[in-house]
Every structure is written in structure tokens, then in C-alpha cells.
N, CA, C and O atoms as a CHARMM CRD file, in Angstrom:
* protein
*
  252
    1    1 UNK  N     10.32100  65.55800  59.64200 PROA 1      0.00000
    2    1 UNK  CA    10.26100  66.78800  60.40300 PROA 1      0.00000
    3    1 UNK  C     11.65700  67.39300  60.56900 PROA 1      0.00000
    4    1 UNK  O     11.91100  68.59100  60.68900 PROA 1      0.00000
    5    2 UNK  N     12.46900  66.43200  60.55800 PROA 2      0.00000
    6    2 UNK  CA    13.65000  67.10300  61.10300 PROA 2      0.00000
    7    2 UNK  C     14.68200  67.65000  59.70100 PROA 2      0.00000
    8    2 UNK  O     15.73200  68.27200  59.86300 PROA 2      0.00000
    9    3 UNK  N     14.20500  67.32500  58.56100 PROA 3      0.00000
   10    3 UNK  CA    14.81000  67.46400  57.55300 PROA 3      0.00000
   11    3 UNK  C     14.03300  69.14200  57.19400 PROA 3      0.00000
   12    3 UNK  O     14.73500  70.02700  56.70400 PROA 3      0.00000
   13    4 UNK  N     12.52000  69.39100  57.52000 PROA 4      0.00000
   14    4 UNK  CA    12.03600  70.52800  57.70600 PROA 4      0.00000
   15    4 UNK  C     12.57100  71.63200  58.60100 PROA 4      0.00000
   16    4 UNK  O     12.61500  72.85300  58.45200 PROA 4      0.00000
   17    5 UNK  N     12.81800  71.12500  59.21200 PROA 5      0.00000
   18    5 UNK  CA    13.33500  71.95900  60.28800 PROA 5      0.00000
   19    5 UNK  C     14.78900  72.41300  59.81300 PROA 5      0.00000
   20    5 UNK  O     15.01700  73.61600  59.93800 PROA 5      0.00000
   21    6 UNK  N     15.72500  71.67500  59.32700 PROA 6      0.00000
   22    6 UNK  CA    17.33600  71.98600  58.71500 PROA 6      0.00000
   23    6 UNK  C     17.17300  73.35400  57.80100 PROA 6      0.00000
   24    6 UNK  O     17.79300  74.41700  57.81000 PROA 6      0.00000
   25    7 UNK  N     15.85300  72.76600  56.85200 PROA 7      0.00000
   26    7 UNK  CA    15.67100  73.88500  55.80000 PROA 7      0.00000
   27    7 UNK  C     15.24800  75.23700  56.50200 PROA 7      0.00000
   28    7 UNK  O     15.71200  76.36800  56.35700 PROA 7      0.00000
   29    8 UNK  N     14.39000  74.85000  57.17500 PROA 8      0.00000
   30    8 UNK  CA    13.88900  76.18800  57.68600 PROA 8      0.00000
   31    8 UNK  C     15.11600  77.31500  58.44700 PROA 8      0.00000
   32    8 UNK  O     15.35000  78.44000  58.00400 PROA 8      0.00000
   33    9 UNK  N     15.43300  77.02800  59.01700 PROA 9      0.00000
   34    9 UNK  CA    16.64000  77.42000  60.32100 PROA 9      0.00000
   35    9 UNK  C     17.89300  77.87300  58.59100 PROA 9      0.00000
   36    9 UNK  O     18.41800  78.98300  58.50600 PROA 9      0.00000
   37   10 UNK  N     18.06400  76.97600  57.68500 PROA 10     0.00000
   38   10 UNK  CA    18.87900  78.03900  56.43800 PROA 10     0.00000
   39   10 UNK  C     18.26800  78.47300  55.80100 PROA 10     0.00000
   40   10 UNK  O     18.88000  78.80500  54.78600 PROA 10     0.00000
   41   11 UNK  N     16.40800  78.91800  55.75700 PROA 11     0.00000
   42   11 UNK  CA    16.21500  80.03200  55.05600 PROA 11     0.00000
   43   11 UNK  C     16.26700  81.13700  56.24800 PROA 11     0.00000
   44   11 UNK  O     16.59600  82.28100  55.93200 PROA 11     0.00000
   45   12 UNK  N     16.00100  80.88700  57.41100 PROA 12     0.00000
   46   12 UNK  CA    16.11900  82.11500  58.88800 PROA 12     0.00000
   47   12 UNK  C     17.41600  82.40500  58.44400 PROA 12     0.00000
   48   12 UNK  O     17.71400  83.49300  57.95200 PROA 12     0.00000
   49   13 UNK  N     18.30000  81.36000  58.61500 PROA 13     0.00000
   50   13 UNK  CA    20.08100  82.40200  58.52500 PROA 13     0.00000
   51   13 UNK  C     19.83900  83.26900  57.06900 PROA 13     0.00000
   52   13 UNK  O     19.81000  84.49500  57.18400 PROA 13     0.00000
   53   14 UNK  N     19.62900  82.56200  55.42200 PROA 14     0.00000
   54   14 UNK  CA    19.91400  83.59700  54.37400 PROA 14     0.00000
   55   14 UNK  C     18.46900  84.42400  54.60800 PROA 14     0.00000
   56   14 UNK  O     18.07700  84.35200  53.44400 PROA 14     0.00000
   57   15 UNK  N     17.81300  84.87700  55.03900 PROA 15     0.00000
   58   15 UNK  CA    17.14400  85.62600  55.34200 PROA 15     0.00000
   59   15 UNK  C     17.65900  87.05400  56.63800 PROA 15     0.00000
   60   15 UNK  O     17.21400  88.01600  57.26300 PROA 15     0.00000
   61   16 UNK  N     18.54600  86.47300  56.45400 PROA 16     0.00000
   62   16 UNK  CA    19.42300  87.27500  58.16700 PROA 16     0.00000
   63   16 UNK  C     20.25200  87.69500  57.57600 PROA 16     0.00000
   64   16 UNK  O     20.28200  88.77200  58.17200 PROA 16     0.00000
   65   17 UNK  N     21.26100  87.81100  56.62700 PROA 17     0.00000
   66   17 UNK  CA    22.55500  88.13100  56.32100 PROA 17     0.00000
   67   17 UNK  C     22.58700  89.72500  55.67500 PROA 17     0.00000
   68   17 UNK  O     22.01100  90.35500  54.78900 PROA 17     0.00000
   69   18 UNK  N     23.59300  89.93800  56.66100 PROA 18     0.00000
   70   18 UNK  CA    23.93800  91.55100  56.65400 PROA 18     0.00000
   71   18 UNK  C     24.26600  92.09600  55.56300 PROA 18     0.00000
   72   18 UNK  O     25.31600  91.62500  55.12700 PROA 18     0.00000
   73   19 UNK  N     23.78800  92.94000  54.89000 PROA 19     0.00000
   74   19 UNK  CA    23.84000  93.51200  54.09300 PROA 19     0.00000
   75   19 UNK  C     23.31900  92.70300  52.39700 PROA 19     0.00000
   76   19 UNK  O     22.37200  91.92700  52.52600 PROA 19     0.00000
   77   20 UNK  N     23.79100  92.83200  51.14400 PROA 20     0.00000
   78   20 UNK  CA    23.56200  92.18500  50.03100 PROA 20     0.00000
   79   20 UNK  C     23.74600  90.40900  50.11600 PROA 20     0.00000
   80   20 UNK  O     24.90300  90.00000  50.21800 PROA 20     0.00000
   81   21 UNK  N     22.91000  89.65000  50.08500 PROA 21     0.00000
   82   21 UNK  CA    23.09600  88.20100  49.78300 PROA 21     0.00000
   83   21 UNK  C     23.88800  88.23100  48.66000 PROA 21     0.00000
   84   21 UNK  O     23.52400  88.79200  47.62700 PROA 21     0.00000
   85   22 UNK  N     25.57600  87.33500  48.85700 PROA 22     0.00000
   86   22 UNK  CA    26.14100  86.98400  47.58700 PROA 22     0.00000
   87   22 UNK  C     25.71800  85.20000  47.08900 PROA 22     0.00000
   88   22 UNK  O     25.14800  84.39500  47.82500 PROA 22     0.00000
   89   23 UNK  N     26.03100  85.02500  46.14300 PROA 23     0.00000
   90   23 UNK  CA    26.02400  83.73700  45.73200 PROA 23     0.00000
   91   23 UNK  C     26.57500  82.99500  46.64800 PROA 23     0.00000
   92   23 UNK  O     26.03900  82.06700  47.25400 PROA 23     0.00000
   93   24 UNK  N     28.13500  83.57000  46.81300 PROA 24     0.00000
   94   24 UNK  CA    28.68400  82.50300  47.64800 PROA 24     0.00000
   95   24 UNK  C     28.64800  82.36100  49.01900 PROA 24     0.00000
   96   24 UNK  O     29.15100  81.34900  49.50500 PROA 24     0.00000
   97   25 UNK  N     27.95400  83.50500  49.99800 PROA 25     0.00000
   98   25 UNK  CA    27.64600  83.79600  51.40300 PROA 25     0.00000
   99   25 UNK  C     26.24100  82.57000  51.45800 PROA 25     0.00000
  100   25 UNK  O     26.20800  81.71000  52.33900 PROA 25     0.00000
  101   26 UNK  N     25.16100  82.68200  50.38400 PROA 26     0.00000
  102   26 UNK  CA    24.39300  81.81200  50.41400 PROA 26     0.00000
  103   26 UNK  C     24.69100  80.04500  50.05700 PROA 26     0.00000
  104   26 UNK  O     24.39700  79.10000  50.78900 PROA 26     0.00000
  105   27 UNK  N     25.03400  80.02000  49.36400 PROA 27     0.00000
  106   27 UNK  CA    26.18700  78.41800  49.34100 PROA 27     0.00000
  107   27 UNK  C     26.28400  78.19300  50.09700 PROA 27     0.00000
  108   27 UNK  O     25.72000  77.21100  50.58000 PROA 27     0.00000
  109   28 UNK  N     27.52000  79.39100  51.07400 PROA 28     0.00000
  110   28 UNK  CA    28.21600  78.82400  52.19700 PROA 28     0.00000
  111   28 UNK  C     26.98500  78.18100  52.90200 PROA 28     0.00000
  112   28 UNK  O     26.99700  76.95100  52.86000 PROA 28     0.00000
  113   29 UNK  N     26.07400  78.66800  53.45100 PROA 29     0.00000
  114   29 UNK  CA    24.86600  78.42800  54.27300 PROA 29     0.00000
  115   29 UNK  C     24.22300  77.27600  53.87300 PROA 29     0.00000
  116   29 UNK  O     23.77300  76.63500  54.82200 PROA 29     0.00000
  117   30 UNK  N     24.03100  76.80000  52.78000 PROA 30     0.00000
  118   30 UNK  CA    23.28100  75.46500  52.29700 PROA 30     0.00000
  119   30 UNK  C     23.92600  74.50000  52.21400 PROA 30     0.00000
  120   30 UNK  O     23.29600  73.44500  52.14700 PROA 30     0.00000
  121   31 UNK  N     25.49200  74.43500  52.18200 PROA 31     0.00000
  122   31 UNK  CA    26.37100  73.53300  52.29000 PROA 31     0.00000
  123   31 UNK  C     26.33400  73.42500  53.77100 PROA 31     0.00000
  124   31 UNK  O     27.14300  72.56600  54.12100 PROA 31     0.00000
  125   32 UNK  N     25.79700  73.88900  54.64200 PROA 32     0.00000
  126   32 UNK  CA    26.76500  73.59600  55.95500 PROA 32     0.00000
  127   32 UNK  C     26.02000  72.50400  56.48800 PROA 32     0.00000
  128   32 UNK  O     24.80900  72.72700  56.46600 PROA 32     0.00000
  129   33 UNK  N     26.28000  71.61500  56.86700 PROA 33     0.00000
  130   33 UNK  CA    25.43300  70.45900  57.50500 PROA 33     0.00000
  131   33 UNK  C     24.75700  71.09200  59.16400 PROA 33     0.00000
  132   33 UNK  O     25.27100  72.12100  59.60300 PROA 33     0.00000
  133   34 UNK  N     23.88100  70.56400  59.79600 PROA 34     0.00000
  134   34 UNK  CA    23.19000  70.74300  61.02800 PROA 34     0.00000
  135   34 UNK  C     24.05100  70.73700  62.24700 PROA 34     0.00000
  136   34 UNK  O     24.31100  69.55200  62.45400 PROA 34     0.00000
  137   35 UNK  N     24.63300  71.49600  63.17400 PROA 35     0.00000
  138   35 UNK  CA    24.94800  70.45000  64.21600 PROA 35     0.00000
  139   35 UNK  C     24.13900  69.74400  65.12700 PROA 35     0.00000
  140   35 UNK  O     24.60600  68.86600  65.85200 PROA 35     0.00000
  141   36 UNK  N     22.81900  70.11300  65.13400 PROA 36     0.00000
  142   36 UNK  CA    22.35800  69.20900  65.89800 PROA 36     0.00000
  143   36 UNK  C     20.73100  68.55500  65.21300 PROA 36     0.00000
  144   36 UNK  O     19.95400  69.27700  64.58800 PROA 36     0.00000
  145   37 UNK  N     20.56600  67.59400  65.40000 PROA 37     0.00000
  146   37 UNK  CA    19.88000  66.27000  64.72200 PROA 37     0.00000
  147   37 UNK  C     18.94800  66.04800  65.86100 PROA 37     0.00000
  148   37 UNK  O     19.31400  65.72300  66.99100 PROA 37     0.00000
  149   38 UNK  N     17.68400  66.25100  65.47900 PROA 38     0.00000
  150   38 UNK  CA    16.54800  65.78400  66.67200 PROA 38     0.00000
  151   38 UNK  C     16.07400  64.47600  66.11700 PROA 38     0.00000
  152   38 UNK  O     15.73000  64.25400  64.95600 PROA 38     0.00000
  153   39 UNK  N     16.11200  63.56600  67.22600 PROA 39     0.00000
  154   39 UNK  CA    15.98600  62.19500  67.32500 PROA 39     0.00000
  155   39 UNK  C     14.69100  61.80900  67.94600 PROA 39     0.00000
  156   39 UNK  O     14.35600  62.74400  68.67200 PROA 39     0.00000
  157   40 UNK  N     13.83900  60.87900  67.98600 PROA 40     0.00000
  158   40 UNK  CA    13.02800  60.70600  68.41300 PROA 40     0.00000
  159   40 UNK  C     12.65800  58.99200  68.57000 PROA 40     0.00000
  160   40 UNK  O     13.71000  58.39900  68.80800 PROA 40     0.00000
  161   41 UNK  N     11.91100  58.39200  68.52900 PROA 41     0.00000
  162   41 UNK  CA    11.09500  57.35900  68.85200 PROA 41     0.00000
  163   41 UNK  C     12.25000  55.74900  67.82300 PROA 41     0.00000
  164   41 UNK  O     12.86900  56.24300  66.88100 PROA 41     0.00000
  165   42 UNK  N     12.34300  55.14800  67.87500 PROA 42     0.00000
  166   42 UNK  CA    13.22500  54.50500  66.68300 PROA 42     0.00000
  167   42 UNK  C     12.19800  53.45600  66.12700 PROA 42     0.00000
  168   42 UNK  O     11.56300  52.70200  66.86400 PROA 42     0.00000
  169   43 UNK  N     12.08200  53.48200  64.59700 PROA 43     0.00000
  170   43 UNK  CA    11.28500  53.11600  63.60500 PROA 43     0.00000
  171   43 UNK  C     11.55000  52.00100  62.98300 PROA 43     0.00000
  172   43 UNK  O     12.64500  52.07900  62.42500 PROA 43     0.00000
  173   44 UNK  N     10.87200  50.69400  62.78600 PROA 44     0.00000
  174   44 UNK  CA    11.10200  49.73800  62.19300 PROA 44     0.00000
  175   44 UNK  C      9.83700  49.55500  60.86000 PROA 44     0.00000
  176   44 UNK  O      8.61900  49.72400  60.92200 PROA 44     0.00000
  177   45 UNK  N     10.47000  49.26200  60.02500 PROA 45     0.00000
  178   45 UNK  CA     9.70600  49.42100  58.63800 PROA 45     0.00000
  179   45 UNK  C      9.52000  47.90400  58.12700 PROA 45     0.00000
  180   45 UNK  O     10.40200  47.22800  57.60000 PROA 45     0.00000
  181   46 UNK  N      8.46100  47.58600  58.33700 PROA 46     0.00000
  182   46 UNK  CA     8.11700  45.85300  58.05200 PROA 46     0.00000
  183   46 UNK  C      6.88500  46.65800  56.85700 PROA 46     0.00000
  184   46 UNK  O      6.15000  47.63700  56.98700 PROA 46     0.00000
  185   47 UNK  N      7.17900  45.46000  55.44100 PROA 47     0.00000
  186   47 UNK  CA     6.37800  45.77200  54.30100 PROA 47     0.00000
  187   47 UNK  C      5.83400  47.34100  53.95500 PROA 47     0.00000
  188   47 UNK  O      6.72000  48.18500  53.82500 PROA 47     0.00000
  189   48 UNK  N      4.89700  47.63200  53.85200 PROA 48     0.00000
  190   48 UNK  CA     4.20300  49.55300  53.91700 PROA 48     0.00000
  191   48 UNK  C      4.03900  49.77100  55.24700 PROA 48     0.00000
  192   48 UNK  O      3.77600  50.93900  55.52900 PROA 48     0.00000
  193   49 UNK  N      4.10500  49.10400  56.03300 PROA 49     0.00000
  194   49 UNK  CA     3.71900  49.41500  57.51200 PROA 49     0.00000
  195   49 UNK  C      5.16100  50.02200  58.37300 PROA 49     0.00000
  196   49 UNK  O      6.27900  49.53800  58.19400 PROA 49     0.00000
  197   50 UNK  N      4.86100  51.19400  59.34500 PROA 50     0.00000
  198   50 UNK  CA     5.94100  52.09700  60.19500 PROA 50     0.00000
  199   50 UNK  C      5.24100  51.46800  61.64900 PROA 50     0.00000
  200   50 UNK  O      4.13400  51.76400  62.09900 PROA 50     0.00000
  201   51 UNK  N      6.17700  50.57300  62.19200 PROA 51     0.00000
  202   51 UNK  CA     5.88000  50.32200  64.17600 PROA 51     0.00000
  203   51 UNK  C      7.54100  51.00800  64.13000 PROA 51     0.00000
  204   51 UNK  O      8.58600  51.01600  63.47800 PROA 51     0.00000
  205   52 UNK  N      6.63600  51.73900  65.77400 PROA 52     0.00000
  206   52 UNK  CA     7.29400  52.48300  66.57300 PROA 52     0.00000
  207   52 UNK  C      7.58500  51.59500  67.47500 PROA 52     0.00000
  208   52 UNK  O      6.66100  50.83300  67.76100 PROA 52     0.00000
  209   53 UNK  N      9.07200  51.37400  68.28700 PROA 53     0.00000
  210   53 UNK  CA     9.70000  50.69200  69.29300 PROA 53     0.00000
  211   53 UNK  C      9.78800  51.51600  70.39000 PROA 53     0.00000
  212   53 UNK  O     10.74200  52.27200  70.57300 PROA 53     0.00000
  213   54 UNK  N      8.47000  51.37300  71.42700 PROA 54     0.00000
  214   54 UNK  CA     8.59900  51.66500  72.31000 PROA 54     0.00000
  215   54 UNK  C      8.81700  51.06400  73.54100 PROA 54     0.00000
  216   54 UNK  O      8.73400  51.59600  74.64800 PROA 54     0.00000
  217   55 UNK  N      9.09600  49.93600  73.27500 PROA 55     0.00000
  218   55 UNK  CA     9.39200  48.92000  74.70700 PROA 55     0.00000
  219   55 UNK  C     10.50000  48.92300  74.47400 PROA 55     0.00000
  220   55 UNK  O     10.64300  48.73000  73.26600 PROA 55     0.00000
  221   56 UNK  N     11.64200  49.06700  75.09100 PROA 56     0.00000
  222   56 UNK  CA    13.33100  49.13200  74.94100 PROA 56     0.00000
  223   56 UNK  C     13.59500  47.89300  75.53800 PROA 56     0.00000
  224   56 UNK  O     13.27900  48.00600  76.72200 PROA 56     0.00000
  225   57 UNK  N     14.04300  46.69700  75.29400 PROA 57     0.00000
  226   57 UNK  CA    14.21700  45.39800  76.05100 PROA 57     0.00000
  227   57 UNK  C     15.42700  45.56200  76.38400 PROA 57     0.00000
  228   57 UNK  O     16.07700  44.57300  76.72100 PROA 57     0.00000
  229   58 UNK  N     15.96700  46.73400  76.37200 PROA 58     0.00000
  230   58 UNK  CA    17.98000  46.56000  76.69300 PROA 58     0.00000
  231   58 UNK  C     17.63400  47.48100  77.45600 PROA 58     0.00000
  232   58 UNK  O     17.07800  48.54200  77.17200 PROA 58     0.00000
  233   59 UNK  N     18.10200  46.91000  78.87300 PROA 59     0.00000
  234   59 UNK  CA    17.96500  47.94800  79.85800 PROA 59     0.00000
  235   59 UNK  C     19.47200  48.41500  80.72900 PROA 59     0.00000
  236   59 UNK  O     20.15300  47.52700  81.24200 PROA 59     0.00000
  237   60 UNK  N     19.85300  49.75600  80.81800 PROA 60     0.00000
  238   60 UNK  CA    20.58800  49.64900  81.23300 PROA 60     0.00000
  239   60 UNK  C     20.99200  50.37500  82.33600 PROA 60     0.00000
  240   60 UNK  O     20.50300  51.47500  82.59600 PROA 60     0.00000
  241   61 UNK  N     22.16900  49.64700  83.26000 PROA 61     0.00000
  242   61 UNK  CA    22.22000  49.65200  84.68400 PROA 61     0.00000
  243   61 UNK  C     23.00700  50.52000  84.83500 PROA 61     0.00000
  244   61 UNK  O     23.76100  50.72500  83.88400 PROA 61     0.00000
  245   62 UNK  N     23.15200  51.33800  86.01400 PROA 62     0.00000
  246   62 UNK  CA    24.15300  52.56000  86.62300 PROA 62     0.00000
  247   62 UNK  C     25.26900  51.76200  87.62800 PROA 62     0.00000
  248   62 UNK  O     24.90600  51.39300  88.74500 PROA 62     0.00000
  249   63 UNK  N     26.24700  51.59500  87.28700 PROA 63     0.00000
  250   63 UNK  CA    27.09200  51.33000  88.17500 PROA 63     0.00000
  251   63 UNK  C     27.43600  52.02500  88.81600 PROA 63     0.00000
  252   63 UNK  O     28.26600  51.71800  89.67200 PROA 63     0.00000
């Protein structure tokens, strides 16, 4: 999903750009990495099978 989402958000920007799309105005845009990365649930991959880690056994305290 989140690799969908990168693409999408740089066809919204080269779909946005003022005036004539150049080669290299569009580059610039596909080269640029994400700044922000949506994270979610953390995935452990045993054989074809995806478990989701939802019990967090590291708990941590507020000093």
C-alpha cells in the first residue's frame, strides 16, 4: 500500500506542474524519495505464511 501510495502522490505532483512537463522537471519528481513512510502493524514471514505481531512483549515505561 504504501509503495501505491508514493506512486500515486508523483503522478498528483507530474500531473500538477505549471506549464509544459519537461523531461527533466519529471525525473526530478520520480527520483525524489518520500518524506514520509506509513508504517503499520510489524510482519513476520514464517514459510508462505504473513503473522501479524500484535502483542508487543517490550513494554515501555515513562520515567
Amino acid at each position: 500500500m504504501n509503495g501505491f501510495l508514493n506512486w500515486y502522490w508523483q503522478w498528483v505532483m507530474i500531473e500538477n506542474i505549471d506549464g509544459e512537463g519537461t523531461f527533466e522537471k519529471i525525473l526530478a519528481i520520480l527520483l525524489d524519495k518520500p518524506v514520509i513512510k506509513l508504517a503499520g502493524v510489524p510482519m513476520e514471514l514464517r514459510g508462505y505464511r504473513t503473522f501479524y505481531k500484535l502483542i508487543i512483549s517490550k513494554i515501555i515505561s515513562a520515567n
